[in-house]
C-alpha positions in Angstrom: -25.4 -58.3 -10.8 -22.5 -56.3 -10.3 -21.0 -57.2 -7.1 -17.9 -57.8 -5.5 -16.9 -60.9 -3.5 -17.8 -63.1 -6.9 -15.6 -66.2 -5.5 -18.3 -66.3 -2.7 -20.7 -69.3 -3.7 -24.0 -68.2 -2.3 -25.4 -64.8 -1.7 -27.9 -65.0 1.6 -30.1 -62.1 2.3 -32.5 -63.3 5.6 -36.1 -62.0 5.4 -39.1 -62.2 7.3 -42.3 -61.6 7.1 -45.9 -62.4 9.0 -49.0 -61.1 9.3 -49.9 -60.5 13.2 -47.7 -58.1 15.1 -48.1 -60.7 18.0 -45.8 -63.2 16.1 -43.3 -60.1 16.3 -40.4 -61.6 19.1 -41.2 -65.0 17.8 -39.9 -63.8 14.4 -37.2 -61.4 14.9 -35.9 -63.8 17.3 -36.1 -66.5 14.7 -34.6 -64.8 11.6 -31.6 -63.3 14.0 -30.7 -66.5 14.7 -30.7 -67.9 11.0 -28.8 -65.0 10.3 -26.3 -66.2 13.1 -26.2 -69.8 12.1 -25.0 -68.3 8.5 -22.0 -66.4 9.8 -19.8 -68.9 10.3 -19.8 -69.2 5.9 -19.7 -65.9 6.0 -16.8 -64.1 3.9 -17.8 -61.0 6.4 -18.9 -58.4 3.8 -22.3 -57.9 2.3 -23.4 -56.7 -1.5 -24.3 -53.2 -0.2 -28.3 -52.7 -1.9 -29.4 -55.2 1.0 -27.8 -52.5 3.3 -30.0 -50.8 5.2 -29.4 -47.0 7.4 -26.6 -49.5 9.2 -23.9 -46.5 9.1 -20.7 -45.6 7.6 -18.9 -48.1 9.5 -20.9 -51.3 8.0 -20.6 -49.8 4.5 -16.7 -49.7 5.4 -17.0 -53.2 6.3 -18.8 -54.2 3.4 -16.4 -53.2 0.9 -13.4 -53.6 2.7 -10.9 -51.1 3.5 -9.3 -51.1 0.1 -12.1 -50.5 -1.8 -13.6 -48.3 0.7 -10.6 -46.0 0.5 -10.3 -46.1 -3.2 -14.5 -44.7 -3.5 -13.6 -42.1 -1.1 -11.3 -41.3 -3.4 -13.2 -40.8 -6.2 -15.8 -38.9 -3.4 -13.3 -36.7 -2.9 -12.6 -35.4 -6.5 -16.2 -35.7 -7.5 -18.5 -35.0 -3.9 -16.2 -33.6 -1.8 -19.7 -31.6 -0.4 -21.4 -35.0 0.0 -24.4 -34.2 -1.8 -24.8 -37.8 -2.7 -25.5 -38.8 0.8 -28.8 -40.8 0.6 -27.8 -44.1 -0.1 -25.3 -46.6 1.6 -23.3 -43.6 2.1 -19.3 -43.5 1.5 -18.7 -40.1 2.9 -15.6 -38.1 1.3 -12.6 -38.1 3.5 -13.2 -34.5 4.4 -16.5 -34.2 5.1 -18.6 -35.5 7.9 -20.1 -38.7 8.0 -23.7 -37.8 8.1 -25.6 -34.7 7.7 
């Protein structure tokens, strides 16, 4: 997998699922708070295909600002309309963040 943060020594992505929609709190409730045990070993970014629709500033987070900068950088010579949008989305430094 090609992925930054390779010095990290476990890669968590928390999951749940369950049949009845009752169990719904119960759940959610339970696999937020694993989530929040794990953040204390967290390095604070995330490998960005277990992203979701979080927003520009998570994707920032993700990658750091280094690397975020230096994408939006290549955006900018090669997007600078944005048309490659639909994904984790690195917006070009000119153009607004979502369309």
């Amino acid at each position: 997998m090609a992925a930054g943060e390779r010095l990290a020594p476990w890669n968590i992505h928390c999951l749940s699922m369950w049949a009845d929609p009752a169990d719904d709190e119960r759940n959610i409730d339970w696999t937020r708070e694993l989530s929040g045990a794990m953040e204390p070993y967290s390095t604070g970014r995330a490998y960005l295909n277990f992203l979701a629709e979080e927003g520009v500033d998570v994707v920032r987070g993700a990658l750091g600002e280094r690397r975020f900068a230096r994408l939006q950088a290549v955006k900018d010579v090669y997007d600078p309309g944005n048309a490659f949008r639909l994904n984790q989305n690195i917006p070009p430094s000119q153009a607004p963040a979502a369309r």
